[in-house]
LUMKOL-593163 format. One record per residue (C-alpha): residue in one letter; x, y, z. Coordinates in steps of 0.1 Angstrom, whole numbers, padded with zeros to 4 digits, always signed. Layout:
residues N
aXYZ...
END
This chain:
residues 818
x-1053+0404-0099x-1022+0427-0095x-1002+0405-0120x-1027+0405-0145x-1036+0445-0142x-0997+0452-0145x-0991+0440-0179x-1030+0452-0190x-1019+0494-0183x-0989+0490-0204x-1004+0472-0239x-1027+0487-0261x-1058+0496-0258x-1068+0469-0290x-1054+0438-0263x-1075+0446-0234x-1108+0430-0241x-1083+0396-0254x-1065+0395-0217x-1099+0399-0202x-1116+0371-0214x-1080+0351-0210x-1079+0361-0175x-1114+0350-0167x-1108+0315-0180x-1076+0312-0155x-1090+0319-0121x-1091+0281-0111x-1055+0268-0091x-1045+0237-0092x-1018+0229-0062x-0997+0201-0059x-0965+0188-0028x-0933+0176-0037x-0901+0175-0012x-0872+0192-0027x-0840+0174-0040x-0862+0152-0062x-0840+0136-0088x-0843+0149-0124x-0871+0132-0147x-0893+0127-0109x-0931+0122-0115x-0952+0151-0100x-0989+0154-0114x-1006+0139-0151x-1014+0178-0159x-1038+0159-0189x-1062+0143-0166x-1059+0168-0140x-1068+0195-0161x-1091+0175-0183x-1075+0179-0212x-1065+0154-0245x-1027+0144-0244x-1029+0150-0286x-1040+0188-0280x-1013+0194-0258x-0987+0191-0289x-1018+0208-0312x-1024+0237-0288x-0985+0244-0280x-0990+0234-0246x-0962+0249-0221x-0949+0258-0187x-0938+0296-0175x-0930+0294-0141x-0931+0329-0121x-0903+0348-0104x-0877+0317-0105x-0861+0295-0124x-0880+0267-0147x-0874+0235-0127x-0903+0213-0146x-0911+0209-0178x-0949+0192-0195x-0941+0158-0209x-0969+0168-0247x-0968+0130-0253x-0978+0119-0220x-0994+0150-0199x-0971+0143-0169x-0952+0169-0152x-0920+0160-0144x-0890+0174-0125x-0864+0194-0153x-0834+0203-0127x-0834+0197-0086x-0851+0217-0066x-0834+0233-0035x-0858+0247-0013x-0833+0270+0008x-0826+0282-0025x-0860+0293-0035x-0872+0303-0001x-0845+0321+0014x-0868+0329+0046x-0870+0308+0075x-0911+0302+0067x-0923+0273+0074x-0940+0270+0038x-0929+0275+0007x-0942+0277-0035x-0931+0277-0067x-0958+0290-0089x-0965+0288-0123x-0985+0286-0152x-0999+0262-0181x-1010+0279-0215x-1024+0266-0244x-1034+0281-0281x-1058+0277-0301x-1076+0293-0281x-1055+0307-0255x-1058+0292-0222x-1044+0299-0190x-1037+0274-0160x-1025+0286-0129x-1010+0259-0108x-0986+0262-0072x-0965+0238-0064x-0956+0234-0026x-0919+0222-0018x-0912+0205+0015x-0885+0210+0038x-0861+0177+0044x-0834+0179+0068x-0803+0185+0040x-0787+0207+0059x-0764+0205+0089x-0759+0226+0115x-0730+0252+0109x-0713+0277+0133x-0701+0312+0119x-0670+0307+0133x-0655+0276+0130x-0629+0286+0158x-0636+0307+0190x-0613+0318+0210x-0614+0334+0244x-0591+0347+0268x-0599+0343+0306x-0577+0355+0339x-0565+0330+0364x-0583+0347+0389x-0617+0347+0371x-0637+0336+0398x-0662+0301+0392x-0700+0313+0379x-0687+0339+0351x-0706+0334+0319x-0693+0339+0287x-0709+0342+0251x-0703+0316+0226x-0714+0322+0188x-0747+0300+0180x-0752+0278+0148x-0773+0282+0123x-0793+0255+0102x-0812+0262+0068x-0835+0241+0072x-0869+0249+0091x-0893+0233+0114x-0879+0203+0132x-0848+0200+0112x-0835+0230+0123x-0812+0237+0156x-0826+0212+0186x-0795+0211+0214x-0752+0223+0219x-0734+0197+0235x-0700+0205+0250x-0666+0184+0249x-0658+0169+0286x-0641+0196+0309x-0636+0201+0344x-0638+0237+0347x-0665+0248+0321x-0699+0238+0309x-0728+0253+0290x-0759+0274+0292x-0790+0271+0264x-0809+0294+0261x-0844+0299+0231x-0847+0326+0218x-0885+0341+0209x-0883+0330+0177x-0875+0297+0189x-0838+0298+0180x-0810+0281+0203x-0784+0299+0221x-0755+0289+0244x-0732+0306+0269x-0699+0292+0282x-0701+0289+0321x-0665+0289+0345x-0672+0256+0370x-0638+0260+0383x-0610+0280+0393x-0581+0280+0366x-0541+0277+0370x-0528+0289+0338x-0497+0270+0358x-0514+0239+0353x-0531+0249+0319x-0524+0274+0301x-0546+0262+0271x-0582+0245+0274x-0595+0233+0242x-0631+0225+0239x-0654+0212+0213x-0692+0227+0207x-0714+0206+0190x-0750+0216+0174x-0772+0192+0167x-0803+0195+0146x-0842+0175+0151x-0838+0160+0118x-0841+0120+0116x-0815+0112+0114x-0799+0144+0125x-0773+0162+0117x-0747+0180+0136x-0718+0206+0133x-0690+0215+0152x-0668+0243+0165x-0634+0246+0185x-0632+0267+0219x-0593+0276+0229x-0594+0297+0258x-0560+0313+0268x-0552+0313+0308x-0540+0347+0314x-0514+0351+0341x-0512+0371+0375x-0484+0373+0392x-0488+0344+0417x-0455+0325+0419x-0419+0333+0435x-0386+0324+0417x-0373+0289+0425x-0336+0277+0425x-0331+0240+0418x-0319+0236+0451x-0312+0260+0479x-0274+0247+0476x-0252+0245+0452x-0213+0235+0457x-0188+0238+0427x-0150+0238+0420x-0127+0263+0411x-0089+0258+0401x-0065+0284+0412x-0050+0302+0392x-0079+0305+0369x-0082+0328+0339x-0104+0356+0340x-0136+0356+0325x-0143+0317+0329x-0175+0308+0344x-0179+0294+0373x-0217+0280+0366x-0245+0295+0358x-0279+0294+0378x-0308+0288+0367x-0343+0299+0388x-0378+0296+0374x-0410+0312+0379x-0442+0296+0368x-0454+0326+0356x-0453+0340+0321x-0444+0374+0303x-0431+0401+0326x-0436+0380+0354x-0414+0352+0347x-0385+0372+0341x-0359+0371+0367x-0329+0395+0379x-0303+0381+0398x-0283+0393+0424x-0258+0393+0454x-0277+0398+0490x-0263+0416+0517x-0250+0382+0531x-0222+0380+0506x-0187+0394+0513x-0171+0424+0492x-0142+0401+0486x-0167+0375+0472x-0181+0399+0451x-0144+0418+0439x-0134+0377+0427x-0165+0369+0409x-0191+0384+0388x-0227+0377+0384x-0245+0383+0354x-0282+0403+0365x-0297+0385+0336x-0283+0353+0327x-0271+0342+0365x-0240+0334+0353x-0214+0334+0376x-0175+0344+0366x-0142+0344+0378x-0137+0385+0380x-0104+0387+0399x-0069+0360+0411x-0082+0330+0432x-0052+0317+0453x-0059+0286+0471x-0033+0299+0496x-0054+0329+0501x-0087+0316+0505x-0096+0278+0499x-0135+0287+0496x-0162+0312+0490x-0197+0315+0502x-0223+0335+0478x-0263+0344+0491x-0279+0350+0454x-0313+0359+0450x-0338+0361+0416x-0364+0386+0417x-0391+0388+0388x-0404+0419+0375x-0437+0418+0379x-0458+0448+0389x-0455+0431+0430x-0426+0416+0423x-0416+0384+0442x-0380+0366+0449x-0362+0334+0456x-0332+0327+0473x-0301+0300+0471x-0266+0297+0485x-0237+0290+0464x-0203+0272+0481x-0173+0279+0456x-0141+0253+0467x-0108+0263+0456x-0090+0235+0443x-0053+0234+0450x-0030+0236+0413x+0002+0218+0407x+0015+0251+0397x+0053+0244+0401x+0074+0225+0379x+0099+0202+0398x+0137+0207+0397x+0165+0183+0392x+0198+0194+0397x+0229+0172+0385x+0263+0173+0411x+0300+0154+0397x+0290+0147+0362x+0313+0131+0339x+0311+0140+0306x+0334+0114+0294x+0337+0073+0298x+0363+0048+0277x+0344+0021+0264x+0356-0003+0288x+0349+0008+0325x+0333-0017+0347x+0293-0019+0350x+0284+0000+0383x+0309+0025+0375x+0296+0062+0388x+0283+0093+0360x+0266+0116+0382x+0245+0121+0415x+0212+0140+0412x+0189+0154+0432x+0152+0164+0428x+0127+0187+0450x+0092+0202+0445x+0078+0230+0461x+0045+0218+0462x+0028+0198+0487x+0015+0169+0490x+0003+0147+0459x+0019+0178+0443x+0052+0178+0459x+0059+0139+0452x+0084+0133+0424x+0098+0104+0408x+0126+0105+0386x+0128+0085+0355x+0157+0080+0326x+0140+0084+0289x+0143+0054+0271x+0158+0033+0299x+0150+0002+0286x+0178+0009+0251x+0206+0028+0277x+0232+0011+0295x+0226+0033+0322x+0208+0031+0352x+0192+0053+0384x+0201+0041+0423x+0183+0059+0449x+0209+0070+0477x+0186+0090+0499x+0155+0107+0498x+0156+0132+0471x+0191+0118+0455x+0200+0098+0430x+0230+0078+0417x+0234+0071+0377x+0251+0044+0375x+0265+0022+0343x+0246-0008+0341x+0256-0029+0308x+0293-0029+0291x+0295+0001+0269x+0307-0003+0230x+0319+0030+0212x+0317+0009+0181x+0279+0008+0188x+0273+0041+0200x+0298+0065+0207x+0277+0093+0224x+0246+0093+0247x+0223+0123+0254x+0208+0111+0289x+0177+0126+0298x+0168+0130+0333x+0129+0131+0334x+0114+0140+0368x+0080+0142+0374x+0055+0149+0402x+0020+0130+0411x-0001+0163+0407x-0030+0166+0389x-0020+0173+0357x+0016+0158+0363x+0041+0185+0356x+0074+0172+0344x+0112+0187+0338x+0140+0177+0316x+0173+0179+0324x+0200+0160+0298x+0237+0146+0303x+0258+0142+0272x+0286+0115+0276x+0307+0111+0253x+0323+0072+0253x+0367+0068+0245x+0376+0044+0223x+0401+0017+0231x+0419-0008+0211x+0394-0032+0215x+0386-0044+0177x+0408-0064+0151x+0413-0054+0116x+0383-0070+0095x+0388-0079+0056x+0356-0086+0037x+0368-0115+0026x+0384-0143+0042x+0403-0157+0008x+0410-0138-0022x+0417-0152-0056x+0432-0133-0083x+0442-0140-0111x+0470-0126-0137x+0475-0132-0172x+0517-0142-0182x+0536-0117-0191x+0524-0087-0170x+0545-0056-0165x+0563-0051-0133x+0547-0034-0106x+0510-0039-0125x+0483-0032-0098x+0468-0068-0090x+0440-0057-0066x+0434-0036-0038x+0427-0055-0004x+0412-0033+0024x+0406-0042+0059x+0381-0019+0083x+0384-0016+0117x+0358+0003+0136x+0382+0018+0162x+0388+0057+0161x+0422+0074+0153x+0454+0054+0156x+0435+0023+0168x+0418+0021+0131x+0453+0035+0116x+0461+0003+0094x+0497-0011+0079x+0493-0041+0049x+0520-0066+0047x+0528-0096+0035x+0536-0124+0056x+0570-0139+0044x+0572-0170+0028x+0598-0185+0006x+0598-0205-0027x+0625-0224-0040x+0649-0195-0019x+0626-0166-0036x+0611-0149-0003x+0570-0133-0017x+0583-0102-0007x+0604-0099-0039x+0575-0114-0063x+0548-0089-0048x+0547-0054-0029x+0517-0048-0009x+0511-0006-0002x+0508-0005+0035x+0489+0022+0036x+0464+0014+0012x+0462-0023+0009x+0474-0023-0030x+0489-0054-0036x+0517-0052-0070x+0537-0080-0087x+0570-0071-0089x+0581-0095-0115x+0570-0104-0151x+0550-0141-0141x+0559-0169-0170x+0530-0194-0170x+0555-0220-0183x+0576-0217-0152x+0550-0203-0120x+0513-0215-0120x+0502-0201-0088x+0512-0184-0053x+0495-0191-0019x+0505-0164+0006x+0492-0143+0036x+0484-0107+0038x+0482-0093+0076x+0464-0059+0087x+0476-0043+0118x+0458-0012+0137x+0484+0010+0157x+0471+0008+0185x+0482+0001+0220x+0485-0035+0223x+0481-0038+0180x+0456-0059+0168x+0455-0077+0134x+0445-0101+0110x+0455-0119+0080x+0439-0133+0048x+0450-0154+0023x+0453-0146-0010x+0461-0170-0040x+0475-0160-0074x+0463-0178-0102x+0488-0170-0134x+0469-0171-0168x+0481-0184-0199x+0488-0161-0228x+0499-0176-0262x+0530-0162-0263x+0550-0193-0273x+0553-0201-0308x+0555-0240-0318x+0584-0256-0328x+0587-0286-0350x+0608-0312-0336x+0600-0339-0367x+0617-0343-0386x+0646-0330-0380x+0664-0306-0397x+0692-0281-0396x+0684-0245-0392x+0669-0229-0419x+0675-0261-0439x+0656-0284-0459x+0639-0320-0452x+0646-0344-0477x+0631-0372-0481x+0637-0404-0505x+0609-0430-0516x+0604-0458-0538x+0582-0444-0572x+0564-0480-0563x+0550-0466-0529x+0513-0471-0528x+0483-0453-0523x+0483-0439-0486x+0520-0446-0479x+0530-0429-0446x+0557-0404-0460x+0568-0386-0429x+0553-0371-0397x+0555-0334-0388x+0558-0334-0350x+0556-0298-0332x+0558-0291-0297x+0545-0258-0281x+0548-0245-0245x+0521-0229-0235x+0487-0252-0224x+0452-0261-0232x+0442-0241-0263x+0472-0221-0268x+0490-0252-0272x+0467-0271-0293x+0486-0275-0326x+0474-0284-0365x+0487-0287-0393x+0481-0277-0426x+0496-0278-0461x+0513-0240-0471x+0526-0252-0506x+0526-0282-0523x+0539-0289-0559x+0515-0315-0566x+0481-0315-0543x+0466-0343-0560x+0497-0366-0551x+0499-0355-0511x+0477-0352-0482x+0479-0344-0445x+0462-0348-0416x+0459-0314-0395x+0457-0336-0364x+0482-0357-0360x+0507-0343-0391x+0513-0376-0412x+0519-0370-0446x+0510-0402-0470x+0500-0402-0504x+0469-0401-0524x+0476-0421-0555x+0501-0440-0566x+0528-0420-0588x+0529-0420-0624x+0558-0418-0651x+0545-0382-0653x+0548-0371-0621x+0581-0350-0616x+0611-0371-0596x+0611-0342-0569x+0583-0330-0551x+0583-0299-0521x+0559-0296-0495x+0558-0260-0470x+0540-0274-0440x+0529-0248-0413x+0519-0259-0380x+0495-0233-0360x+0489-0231-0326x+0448-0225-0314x+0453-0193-0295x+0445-0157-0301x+0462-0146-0325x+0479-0178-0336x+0513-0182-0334x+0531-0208-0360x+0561-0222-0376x+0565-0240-0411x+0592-0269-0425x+0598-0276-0460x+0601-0314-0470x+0620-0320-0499x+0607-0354-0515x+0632-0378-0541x+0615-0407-0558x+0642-0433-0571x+0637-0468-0583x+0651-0487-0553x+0656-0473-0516x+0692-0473-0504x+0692-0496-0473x+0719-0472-0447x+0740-0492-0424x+0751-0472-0397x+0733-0443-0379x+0740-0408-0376x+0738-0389-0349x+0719-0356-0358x+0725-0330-0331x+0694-0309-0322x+0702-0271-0320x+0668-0258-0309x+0667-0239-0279x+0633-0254-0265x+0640-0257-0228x+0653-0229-0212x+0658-0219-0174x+0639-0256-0158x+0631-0247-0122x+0653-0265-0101x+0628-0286-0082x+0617-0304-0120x+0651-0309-0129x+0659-0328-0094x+0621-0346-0100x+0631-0356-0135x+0663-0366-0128x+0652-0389-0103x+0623-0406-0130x+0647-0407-0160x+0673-0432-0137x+0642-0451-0122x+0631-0454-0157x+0667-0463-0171x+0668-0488-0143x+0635-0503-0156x+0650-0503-0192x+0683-0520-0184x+0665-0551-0164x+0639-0551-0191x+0673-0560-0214x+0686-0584-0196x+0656-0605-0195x+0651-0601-0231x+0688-0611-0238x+0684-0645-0220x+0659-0654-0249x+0675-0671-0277x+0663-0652-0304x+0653-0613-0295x+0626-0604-0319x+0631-0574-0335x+0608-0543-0332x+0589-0541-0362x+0560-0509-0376x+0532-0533-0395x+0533-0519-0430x+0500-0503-0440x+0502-0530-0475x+0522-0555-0485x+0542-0530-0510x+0546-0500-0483x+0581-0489-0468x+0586-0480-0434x+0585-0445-0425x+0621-0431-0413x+0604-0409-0393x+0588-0422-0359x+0594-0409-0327x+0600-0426-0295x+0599-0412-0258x+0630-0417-0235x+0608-0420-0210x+0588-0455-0220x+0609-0463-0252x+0580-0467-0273x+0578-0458-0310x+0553-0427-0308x+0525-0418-0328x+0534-0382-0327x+0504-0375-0304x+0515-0344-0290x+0510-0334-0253x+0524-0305-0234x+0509-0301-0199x+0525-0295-0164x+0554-0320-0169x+0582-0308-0188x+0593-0332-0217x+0626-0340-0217x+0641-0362-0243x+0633-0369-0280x+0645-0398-0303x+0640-0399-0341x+0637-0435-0356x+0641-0442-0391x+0634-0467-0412x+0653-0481-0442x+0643-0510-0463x+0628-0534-0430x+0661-0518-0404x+0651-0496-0376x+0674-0475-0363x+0670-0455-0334x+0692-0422-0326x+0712-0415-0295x+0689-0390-0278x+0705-0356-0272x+0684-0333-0249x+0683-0300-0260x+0697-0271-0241x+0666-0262-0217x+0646-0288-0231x+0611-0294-0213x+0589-0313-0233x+0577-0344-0240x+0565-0366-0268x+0543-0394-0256x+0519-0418-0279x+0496-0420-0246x+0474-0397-0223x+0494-0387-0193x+0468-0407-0173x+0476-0440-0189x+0507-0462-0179x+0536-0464-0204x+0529-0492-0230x+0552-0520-0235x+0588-0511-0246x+0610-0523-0275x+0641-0544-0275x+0669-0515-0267x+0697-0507-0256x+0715-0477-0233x+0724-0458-0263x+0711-0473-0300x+0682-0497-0309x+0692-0519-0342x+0672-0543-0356x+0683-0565-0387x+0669-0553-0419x+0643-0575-0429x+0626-0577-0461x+0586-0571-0460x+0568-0601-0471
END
């Protein structure tokens, strides 16, 4: 009536009689049940059939739903007449009172004509909620001497929900010194109260976490949880303890100030002020103690404060106690042992008696350096020394003990100065302390030298060679021995070992520098005549007996072109002409005449060819560069001049080329002149000069073995009884016989102008000449110095057979060519 009056006072006066009569028709209440949390679209009531109305007129008369003092959580379904849940409905959110009933009212109106409805909806409680504590963690702090029975005040839980799904019972997490008191309140609510069972030891716990459960009636129920942590407080209950009552350490003499000694460590169960310790020195411990080491109040560390000696004192006793600080304070006591331990503070000495600073290389092994003798002024362990040479197992030297405490160094392997010519001996000595300590002492020896090496070359045969023709007193080489002596014993004189040749002693064909070792020719060397020398070179030291050694050294002489060829065939005066006469008949490749040149030097440099210079005809001549024959090309024609000239140089093959030329004066006639008697032509050239002895005696001796030969090979041929006479096969039936044909003394054989010039000498020439089928061979004259020789053959090959001759001229009768 008070919600319909409210709204009545405040319209006009022309509305009143209108809300009357609505009011009137609304007096009836319709009241439905419904738990809350019902999903949205959840059937409640059919408003049409309770409210006996048509579904149609609900959409014709407007029908809908105004819900009083909250929030529209249903709405009117106009096609069907249900009411249905709009939005969820939390009843804790509606009814904020813990009553056990709660309504949601509201009101149905319809037009046409207006029409009021008044209808309460009751929302049931359903156990949604779960117990919750205000604090989700408690936490309490309770002395160690809070005696068993004390209560304590916990904070309750609360549950929104009413009725029997609110707050039924606590439960409490196991623990063996507190449980829990319920108590219900008028209003029926639960409370609890934490109850001490037990005596506590915050030394044993100093935390005790517990956990409060609440659990509501709801089926099924719910429940919610909060953490106890009570905090032990401390009372001063427990002394200081040491580790052990105790406690032996070790202290070096001579330690350094400052270094600790150890550091104790007491504990006290207790916490905060009470835990904390002082240490400190009772009235048991000696000033002395306390002037040598320190002890830190708060830390316990011990230190070494003042000089510990071992001699002093070998050990110090220390009474130490730690007192805490609480408010009665309480203390603990240990004893502390500190051993001096002994240092092997001095270094041992070695001290060296009749030293030699000086050995020759060759004293005797065993022979005597020096005697030494070591002491310590320690004691035991410390005071034991052993002396020892560094590097004893490279040194020649050794250490003999004599007595206790001396020493004899000895020599124990033969010395070399060569090797090593100084020694720095180091005396180690060294005592069985703990660290060892350890002193040097060294020796120098310094070792002689003696005479005890021979001259060394670094080579044991030299070969050198020189070209011909060298200057004298031309630097061949420079031979050097070494000898590893010292000062006159390595002072070394060169000379040369004497030796004769042919009555020439070396020392006039080479100087050696006997200081140096330069070795010099003295003489100009001529290939031709010396090929080598084979002689000894001897170093000698200076010392006392000398030493020396020698070396052989060969001399090999080179060849140098430096002799010029010389043209033997044919023959001709000097500076004169060759003439030559032919038939005009002489065919095509008649042999003319055969250039023959000798030349002294070897190999290449006497190599010789031939070649044309001038000719007056070319097309009529030719020559071969080999072996120097001279024929013809063609046969000659009335045209062809009666006189022809030919320059012919032969050249040597060495560098440069050396030559010489001869001009051949050539005649043609009808008929060749047949000559009847020989001529002796002398031969002027001066091709063998200054033979060496030895080849003239050897030559000597061949030439009469080989005349020998010759005259037996006569005699046989003169018991035939027709000798056949020697003849040169024409190269056609028309040729003539050259005139010019050589043959050697040496196998009388008619050469072919092959030309060889090696280590023999030559010495004997014939010219043969041929006129009309007659032979005739020249006396041989041997030049003045002659050394060569013409052979047709290699010097390897045997001397081919010889021709009918005789000891001074070869004749044949002339014979006509068929």
């Amino acid at each position: 009536m008070a919600r319909a009056t409210a709204p009545v006072r405040t319209r006009l006066i022309a509305a009143v009689f209108s809300f009357t009569a609505l009011w009137g028709c609304a007096l009836s209440i319709t009241r439905y049940s419904i738990p809350e949390e019902m999903e949205e679209g959840s059937f409640v009531a059919n408003l049409a059939t309770d409210l006996a109305l048509e579904v149609r007129s609900l959409v014709q008369r407007s029908a809908k739903l105004d819900v009083i003092h909250s929030k529209n959580y249903l709405d009117i379904n106009k096609e069907t007449g249900e009411l249905v849940i709009r939005e969820k409905i939390d009843r804790e959110t509606i009814c904020m009172t813990k009553a056990t009933s709660c309504f949601l009212k509201m009101d149905v109106i319809l037009e046409n004509p207006i029409r009021i409805f008044n209808i309460e909806l009751e929302i049931m409680d359903i156990n949604d909620n779960a117990p919750v504590f205000r604090r989700r963690t408690m936490h309490l702090d309770i002395s160690e001497a809070t005696p068993p029975g004390e209560r304590f005040s916990l904070t309750n839980a609360v549950d929104a929900d009413v009725g029997a799904n609110s707050i039924k019972t606590y439960y409490l997490s196991e623990s063996n010194y507190f449980s829990i008191d319920i108590q219900t309140g008028s209003d029926g609510s639960k409370y609890v109260d934490l109850v001490l069972n037990a005596n506590l030891d915050r030394e044993e716990h100093t935390v005790h976490n517990l956990i409060l459960t609440a659990v509501d009636g709801g089926v099924p129920p719910r429940s919610g949880t909060a953490s106890i942590v009570i905090n032990v407080l401390d009372i001063n209950d427990n002394a200081p303890l040491f580790s052990q009552p105790l406690f032996a350490v070790n202290v070096s003499e001579n330690s350094a100030a400052g270094m600790v000694v150890m550091t104790l460590n007491a504990t006290d169960l207790d916490e905060g002020t009470n835990s904390q310790l002082i240490y400190s020195y009772t009235l048991y411990t000696s000033e002395k103690t306390q002037e040598l080491f320190s002890l830190d109040p708060n830390t316990g560390e011990i230190k070494v404060m003042g000089v510990v000696d071992y001699e002093e004192a070998q050990s110090f006793e220390m009474h130490i106690q730690a007192q805490d600080r609480g408010a009665n304070p309480k203390a603990g006591q240990c004893k502390v042992m500190v051993f001096v331990t002994d240092l092997n503070d001095n270094y041992p000495e070695v001290t060296i008696q009749s030293v030699k600073s000086s050995l020759t290389e060759d004293v005797s092994v065993g022979t005597l350096i020096a005697v030494v003798s070591v002491s310590d002024r320690d004691s035991g362990a410390n005071g034991q020394v052993e002396l020892t040479l560094n590097r004893q197992e490279s040194l020649p030297f050794l250490l003999k003990k004599s007595s206790e405490g001396y020493f004899e160094l000895l020599v124990s392997k033969p010395l070399d100065r060569e090797v090593i010519g100084k020694y720095d001996i180091t005396l180690r000595v060294t005592d069985k302390g703990s660290p060892p300590l350890a002193e040097n002492e060294t020796i120098t020896l310094e070792i002689l030298d003696v005479n005890d090496n021979a001259p060394a070359f670094s080579q044991s045969f030299y070969t050198i060679h020189v070209v011909e023709n060298n200057l004298p007193g031309a630097l061949l080489t420079s031979l050097s021995a070494f000898d590893p002596d010292l000062n006159e014993n390595q002072y070394l004189v060169y000379f040369i070992m004497e030796k004769e040749i042919v009555n020439t002693s070396m020392s006039m064909l080479f100087s050696i520098n006997p200081e140096n070792g330069d070795l010099y020719a003295l003489k100009t060397f001529d290939y031709e005549r010396e090929r080598d020398f084979l002689f000894h070179i001897e170093a000698r030291d200076s010392g006392v007996p000398p030493l020396s050694s020698n070396v052989t050294v060969h001399i090999i002489i080179l060849d140098q072109n430096d002799n010029t060829p010389v043209i033997v065939s044919p023959w001709r005066a000097q500076g004169s002409v060759v003439e030559e006469v032919i038939p005009r008949s002489t065919d095509k490749g008649h042999l003319i005449a055969k250039v023959i040149a000798l030349d002294a030097d070897s190999e290449q440099n006497a190599r010789v060819t031939y070649q044309l210079l001038q000719v007056s005809d070319a097309s009529l001549f030719s020559l071969d560069q080999y072996n120097g024959e001279i024929r013809t090309t063609r046969m000659f024609s009335y045209r062809d001049p009666r006189q022809q000239r030919l320059v012919i140089v032969a050249k040597d093959n060495g560098q440069p080329a050396l030559s010489a030329t001869v001009t051949i004066k050539i005649s043609t006639v009808e008929h060749v002149l047949s000559f009847s008697e020989t001529t002796e032509l002398p031969l002027e050239y001066d091709l063998f000069t200054d033979l060496n002895l030895y080849l003239v005696i050897g030559l000597g001796a061949v030439s009469f073995l080989l005349l020998i030969t010759i005259l037996v090979i006569i005699v046989l041929k003169c018991q035939k009884p027709k000798p056949k006479a020697f003849k040169i096969p024409p190269p056609n039936r028309n040729s003539v016989i050259s005139r010019n044909s050589m043959i050697s003394q040496r196998s009388s054989t008619i050469a072919d102008s092959t030309l060889i010039s090696s280590d023999a000498y030559w010495y004997s020439l014939f010219l043969a000449e041929t006129r009309k089928g007659k032979v005739v061979m020249r006396q041989p004259i041997i030049p003045k110095g002659a050394g060569y020789f013409v052979s047709s053959i290699p010097r390897s090959i045997g001397p081919s057979e010889t021709t009918d001759s005789r000891a001074s001229t070869l004749e044949a009768p002339r014979r006509e060519l068929p």
